[in-house]
N, C-alpha and C positions, 0 to 999 in steps of 0.2 A: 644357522638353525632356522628352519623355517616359520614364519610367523603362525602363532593358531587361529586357530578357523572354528566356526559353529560352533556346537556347543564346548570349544574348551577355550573357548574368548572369553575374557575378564572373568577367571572363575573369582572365586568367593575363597575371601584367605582364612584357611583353618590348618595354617601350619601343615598341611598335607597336600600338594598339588592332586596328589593320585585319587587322594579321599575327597575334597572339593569335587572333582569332577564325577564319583559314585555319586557321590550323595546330590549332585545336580540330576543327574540321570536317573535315578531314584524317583527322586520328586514330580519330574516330567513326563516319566513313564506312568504314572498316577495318574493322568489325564489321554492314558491311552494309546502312548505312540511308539511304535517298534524301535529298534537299534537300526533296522532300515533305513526309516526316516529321519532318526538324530542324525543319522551320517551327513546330511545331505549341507548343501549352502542354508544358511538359514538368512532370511528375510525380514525383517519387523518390517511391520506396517504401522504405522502411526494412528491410531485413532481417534477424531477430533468427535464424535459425533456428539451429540447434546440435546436434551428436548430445549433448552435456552438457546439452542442453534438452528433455525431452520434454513439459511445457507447451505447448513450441512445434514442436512433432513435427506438428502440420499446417500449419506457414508457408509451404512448397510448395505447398500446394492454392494457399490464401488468397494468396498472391501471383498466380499464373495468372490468380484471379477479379477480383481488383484490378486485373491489367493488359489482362484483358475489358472493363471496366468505365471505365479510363481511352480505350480503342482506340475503343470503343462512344460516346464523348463526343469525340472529337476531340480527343483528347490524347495524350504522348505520354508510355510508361511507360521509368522506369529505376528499377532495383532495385538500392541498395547494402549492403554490410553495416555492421552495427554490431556492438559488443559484446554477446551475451548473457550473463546471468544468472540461472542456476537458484537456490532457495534451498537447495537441499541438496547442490548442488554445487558450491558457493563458498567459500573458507578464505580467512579465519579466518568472514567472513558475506556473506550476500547484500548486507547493508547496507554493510559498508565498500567496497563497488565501484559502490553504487548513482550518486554521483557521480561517478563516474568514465563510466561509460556514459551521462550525461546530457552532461556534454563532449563524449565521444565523440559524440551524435547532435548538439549545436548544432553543433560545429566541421565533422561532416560536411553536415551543410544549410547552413552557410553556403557553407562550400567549393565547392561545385558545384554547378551550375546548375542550379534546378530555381524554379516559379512556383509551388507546393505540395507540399507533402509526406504521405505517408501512415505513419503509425508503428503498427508491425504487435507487438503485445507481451500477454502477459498474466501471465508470472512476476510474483511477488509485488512487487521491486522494477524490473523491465524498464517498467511501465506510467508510475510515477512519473517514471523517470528520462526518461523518451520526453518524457512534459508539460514536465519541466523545463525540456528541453534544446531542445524547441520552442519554449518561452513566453520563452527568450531570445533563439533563433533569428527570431522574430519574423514569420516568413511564412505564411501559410494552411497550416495544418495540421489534421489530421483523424485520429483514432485510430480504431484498428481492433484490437479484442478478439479473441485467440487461441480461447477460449469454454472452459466447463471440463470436465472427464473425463466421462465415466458413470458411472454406479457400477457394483458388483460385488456377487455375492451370497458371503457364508459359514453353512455350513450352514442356511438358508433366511431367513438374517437381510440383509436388503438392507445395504452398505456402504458407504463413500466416503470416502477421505483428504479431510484428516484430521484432523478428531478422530477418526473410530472408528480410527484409526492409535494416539492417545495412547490411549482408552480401551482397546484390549486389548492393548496394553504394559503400562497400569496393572493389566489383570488379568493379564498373564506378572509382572510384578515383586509383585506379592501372593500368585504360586503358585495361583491360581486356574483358569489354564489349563497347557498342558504345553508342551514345545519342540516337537511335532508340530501342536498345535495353531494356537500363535503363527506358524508356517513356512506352513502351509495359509491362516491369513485375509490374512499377506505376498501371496499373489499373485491376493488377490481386491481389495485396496483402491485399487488402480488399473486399471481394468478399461479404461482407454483414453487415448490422449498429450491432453492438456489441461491444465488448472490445477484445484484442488481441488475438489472439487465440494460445499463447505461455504460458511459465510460468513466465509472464510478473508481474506487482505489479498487472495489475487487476485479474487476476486468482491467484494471491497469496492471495490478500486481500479475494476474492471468496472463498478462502479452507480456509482461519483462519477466516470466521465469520463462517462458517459450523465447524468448530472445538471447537471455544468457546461455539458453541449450540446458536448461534444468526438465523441462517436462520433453515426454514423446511431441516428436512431429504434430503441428494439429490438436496439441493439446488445450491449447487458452481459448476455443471458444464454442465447441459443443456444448448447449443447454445443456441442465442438470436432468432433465428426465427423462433425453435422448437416448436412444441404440450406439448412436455415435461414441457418448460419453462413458458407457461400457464398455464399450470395445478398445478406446484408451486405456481404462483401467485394468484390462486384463493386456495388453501388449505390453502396461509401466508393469505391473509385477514377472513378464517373461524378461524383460530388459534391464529388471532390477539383478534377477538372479546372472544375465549377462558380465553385467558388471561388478559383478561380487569374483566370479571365476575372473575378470580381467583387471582387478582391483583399479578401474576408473575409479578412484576418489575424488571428492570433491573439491579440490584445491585444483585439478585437472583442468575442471571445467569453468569455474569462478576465478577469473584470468582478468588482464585487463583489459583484454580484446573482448572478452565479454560484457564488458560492466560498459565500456563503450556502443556496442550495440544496445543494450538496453536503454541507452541515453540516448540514443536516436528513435530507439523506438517509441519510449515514453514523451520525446518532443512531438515526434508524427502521428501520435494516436489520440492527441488534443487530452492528453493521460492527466492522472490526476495529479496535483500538487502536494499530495503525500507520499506518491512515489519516487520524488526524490529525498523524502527524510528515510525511507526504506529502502531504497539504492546504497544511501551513505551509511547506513546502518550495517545493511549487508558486507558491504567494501571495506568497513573499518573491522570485522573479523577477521579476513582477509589481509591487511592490514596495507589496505588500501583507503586512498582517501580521494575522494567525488570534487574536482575541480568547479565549484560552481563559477566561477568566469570563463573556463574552457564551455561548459551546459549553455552559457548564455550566448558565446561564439558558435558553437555546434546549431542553437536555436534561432541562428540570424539565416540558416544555410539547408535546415532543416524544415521544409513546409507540415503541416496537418495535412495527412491525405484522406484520414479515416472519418467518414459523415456518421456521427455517432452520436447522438447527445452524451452532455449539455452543448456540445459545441458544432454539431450538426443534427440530425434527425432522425439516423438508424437507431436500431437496436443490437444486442448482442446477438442475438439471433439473423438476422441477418447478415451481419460481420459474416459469419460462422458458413451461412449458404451463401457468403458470395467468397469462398477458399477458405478463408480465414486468416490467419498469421501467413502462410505461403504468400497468398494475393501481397498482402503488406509487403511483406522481405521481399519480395521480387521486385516491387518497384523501388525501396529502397536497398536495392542490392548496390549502386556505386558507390552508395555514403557505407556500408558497413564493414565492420572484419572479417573476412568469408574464413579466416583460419582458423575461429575461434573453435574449441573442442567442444562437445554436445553429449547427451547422455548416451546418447546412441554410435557410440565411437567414431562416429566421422563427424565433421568439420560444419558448420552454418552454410558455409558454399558449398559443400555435396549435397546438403539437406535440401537448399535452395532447388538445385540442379534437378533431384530426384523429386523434386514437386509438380515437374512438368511445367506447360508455358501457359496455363491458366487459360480461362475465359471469360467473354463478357460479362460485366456487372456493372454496379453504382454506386455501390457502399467505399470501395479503397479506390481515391481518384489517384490517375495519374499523377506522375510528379511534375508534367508541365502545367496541369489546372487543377492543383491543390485546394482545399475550401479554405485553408488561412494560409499565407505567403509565407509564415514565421512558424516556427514549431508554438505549440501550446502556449508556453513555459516562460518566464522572464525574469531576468534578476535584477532586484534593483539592489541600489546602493546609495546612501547621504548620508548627513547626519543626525537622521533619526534609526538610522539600520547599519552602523557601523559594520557588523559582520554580514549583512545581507539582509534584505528578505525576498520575495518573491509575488507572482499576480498570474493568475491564467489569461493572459492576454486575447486568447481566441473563445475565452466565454465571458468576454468583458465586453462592455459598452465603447464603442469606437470614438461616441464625442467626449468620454470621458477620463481618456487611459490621456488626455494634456489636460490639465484640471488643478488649480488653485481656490480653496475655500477656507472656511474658517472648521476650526474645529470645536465636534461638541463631542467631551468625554465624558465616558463611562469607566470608574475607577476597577471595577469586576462586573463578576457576571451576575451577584444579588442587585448592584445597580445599576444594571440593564436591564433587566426584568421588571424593579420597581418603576422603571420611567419611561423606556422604550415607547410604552402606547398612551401614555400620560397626553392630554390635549393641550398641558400647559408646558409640555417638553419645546424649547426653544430652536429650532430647525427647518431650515429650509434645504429646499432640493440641491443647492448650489453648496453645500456644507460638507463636511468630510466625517463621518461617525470615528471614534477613537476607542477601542476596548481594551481594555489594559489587564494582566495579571491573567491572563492566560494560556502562558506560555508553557515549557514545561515546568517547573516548580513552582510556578502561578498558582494553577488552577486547585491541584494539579493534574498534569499529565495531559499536558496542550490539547484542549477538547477541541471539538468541532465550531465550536462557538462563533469562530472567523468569521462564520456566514449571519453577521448581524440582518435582524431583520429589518424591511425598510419600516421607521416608524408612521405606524398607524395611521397617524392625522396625514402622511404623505402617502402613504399606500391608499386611501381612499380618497385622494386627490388626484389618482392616477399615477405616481408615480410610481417607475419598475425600476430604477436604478438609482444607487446612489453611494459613494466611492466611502470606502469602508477600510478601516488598519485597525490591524490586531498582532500580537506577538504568538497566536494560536493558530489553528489551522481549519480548513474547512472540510465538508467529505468533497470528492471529486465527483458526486452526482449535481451540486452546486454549480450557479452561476453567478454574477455582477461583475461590478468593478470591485476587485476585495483584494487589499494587499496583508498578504498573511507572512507566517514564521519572522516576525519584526525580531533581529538580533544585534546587541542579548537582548531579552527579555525586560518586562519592566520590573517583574518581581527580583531580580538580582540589580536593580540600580542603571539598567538601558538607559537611554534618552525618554522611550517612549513614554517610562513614567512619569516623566517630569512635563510633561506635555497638560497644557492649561486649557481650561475653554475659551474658545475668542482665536487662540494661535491661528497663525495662518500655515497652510500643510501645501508644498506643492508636488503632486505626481507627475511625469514625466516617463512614460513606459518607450517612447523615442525615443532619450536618451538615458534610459536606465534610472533615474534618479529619483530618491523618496526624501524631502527636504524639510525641515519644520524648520521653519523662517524665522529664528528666534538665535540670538546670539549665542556663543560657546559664553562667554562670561556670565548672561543670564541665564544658561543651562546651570552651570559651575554653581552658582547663587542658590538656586531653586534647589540643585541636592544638597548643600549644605543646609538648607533650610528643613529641609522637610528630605531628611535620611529615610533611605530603604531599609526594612529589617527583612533579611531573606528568610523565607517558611523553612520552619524545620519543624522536626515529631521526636516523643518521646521513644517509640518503638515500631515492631514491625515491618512491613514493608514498604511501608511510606515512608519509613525513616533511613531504611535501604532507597529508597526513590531519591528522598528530597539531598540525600549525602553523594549521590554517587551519578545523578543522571549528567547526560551531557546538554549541549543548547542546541536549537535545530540545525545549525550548520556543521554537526558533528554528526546527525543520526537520532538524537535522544535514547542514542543507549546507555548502558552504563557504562562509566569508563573503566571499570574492573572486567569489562566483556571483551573489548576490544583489544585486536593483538596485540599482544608486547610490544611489536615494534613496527612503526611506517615503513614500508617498504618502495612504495610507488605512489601515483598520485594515477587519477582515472580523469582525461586521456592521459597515455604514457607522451 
């Protein structure tokens, strides 16, 4: 018997098959639509839009185009909403809600009827949580890139959140610039609704869903207020209704050969450090699981070709006019899986192929004069980070990625803030900052925190760098030396927590290694001394968070999301 289709998918149990599906049609017809058009493929589209979202300040257009795009193919559009998430307007983080709007979008795709789906997102955690909550949703889906801002100029210096956001904060908090100053480049760093126009998590998430073959050809980096970035969105709603008739589901496409190209791409596009808690994230619905010592082997072999900030000088916009993702994939065309399946029913290597042979440009360097010789990315490992943590090695300080100092901790993020710019905080340039409890169950919901700032009495002394460890994470518009995702955490009893002031810390991004120079017996000592009580709540969803999330070397999903069963590891 054949499986159903449109509107007689998931009807609604009322002991009547026959009656469920009148009295759906009933209801639907209520809003005006023939038996013509009920026949058709139906489509949901996902709707993120939000006045709390201005990322997603052109979901309006891009839905109209989409639903152009579905009518133009014989298909049949409905647009629902889901949860948005801004990252800056989210408490306590963008991250603690991130699964929660990935539920949100399985449960709405399962719930209602639809033979495809289009997931319309580009906030830094909306794109992840969309893959997620697809890839357990299980039916043909197709992501569609919000695309990111413009930039903006201050006094003749071209701009764009954001790093140049954290760079002239670091120059207001060193006294460099003035309060009139800091207030005038405020309303040039966003010069239009999109997502950052850096190689921030949202352009990173942007090139790994164009990598795993989730979005159309070309999709990760047309602006948001482009011709270009419409015309994606009506070709993803004709290609959506494609794949509803060809039932390409998503388990098709989200492969290991996929999740591998992603891993090369997110090394060579100097990507963000959040893109691999949202790789692993993605893969463990799949039930797959992200090899962080394969990523770090992959990252020895894999250079940065992409000149982009934080880790070079472009912008998103010019990504975009010098190919975009083609230009990339085609110089990393011998490191990738060319068999991997795409939304568009052929393979990364047809895709490639049918991109042409490109033209000059300066934004995606060749693969013989890379801007960093190492992909992005690095893992380390000691006995301060048993399960891992990691460092963006190509927006780091070069004298300071070999570095031994002493450590000054910070027990959270209340006492950082209290001391951080305090003149009688005890620190020098040669020191190593330590923040603690900000991991996932820390905080909670591992904030951005990672990116400590340099303290004050050093930031007006000149200094711009200084080696920084957290069990939290940073945005990927950020730069230093900052070693993030410390695993486990110190809020469940890590090393890190037990970590004193005075210790001495040694970094080692050459040989991989995060060391706190303190003996196993005096670790042993100090937790029996001074026990960790891990956070919990009495209700809600923080008490669903703090019971069920995993550590960054899992995803920080929850572990009731993740498939039943490991199937593979990524690489195979």
């Amino acid at each position: 018997m054949d499986k159903p289709t449109g509107l007689k998918k998931g009807l609604t149990s009322y002991g009547d098959q026959g009656f469920s599906l009148f009295l759906r049609k009933a209801f639907i017809k209520g809003a005006g639509y023939t038996d013509s058009a009920l026949d058709r493929p139906v489509v949901g589209i996902a709707n993120t839009s939000s006045a709390y979202n201005p990322c997603h300040g052109n979901a309006p257009q891009l839905i109209e185009a989409v639903k152009r795009g579905v009518m133009l193919a014989g298909g049949l559009p409905m647009e629902f909403p889901t949860i948005s998430i801004h990252e800056s307007f989210a408490a306590p983080t963008s991250m603690y809600l991130r699964n929660l709007m990935s539920m949100d979008t399985e449960e709405m795709v399962r719930a209602q009827p639809m033979d495809a789906v289009v997931l319309i997102g580009g906030c830094d955690k909306t794109v992840p949580a969309q893959l997620m909550g697809a890839a357990s949703a299980g039916i043909p889906s197709i992501q569609l890139i919000t695309g990111s801002m413009l930039t903006g100029s201050h006094r003749s210096e071209r701009v764009g959140a954001c790093t140049d956001c954290r760079r002239y904060w670091g120059k207001f908090r060193a006294s460099e610039i003035d309060e009139d100053e800091v207030a005038d480049v405020n309303n040039q760093l966003v010069a239009s609704v999109g997502t950052c126009s850096v190689m921030g998590t949202a352009s990173t998430m942007a090139c790994i869903a164009e990598a795993l073959g989730m979005t159309m050809p070309g999709g990760a980096s047309p602006p948001a207020v482009t011709a270009d970035r419409i015309r994606i969105a009506e070709q993803t709603g004709t290609q959506a209704v494609q794949m509803a008739r060809d039932g390409l589901s998503i388990d098709k496409i989200l492969t290991p050969a996929a999740f591998e190209n992603a891993m090369r791409v997110l090394l060579a596009i100097g990507g963000s450090t959040n893109g691999i808690v949202h790789l692993t994230a993605i893969a463990g619905r799949m039930g797959l699981e992200i090899d962080l010592a394969a990523l770090d082997r992959m990252g020895r072999e894999t250079p940065v070709l992409l000149d982009l900030k934080p880790s070079g000088q472009h912008y998103m916009e010019d990504f975009h006019h010098a190919g975009g993702m083609a230009t990339l994939l085609r110089e990393l065309k011998p490191l990738l899986r060319l068999d991997a399946m795409t939304v568009t029913g052929r393979t990364l290597g047809e895709e490639i192929e049918r991109s042409g042979t490109g033209f000059q440009q300066d934004v995606v360097r060749p693969i013989t004069d890379p801007i960093y010789p190492q992909g992005g990315i690095a893992v380390l490992r000691g006995n301060l980070a048993p399960g891992g943590a990691i460092i963006k090695q190509s927006a780091a300080d070069p004298q300071l990625m070999e570095h031994e100092g002493r450590a000054v901790v910070f027990e959270n993020i209340e006492d950082l803030l209290t001391r951080i710019d305090s003149d009688d905080l005890d620190v020098t340039a040669l020191d190593v900052l330590v923040l603690k409890n900000i991991g996932p169950k820390g905080a909670p919901g591992m904030p951005e925190a990672g990116y400590i700032p340099i303290p004050r009495k050093l930031a007006r002394a000149g200094v711009k760098d200084i080696v920084r460890i957290s069990d939290g994470r940073m945005s990927g518009t950020a730069f230093g030396t900052i070693v993030l995702h410390v695993t486990p955490e110190s809020a469940i009893g890590g090393p890190l927590a037990h970590v004193r002031h005075g210790d001495r810390i040694r970094l080692s991004v050459r040989d991989r290694e995060i060391a706190l120079l303190v003996s196993d017996e005096e670790l042993a000592r100090r937790a029996e001394e001074a026990p960790v009580v891990v956070p919990t709540a009495e209700r809600g969803y923080r008490k669903l968070f703090l019971e069920t999330v995993t550590q960054a070397d899992k995803g920080v999903d929850f572990d009731f999301l993740q498939a039943p069963k490991m199937v593979g590891k990524v690489p195979e």
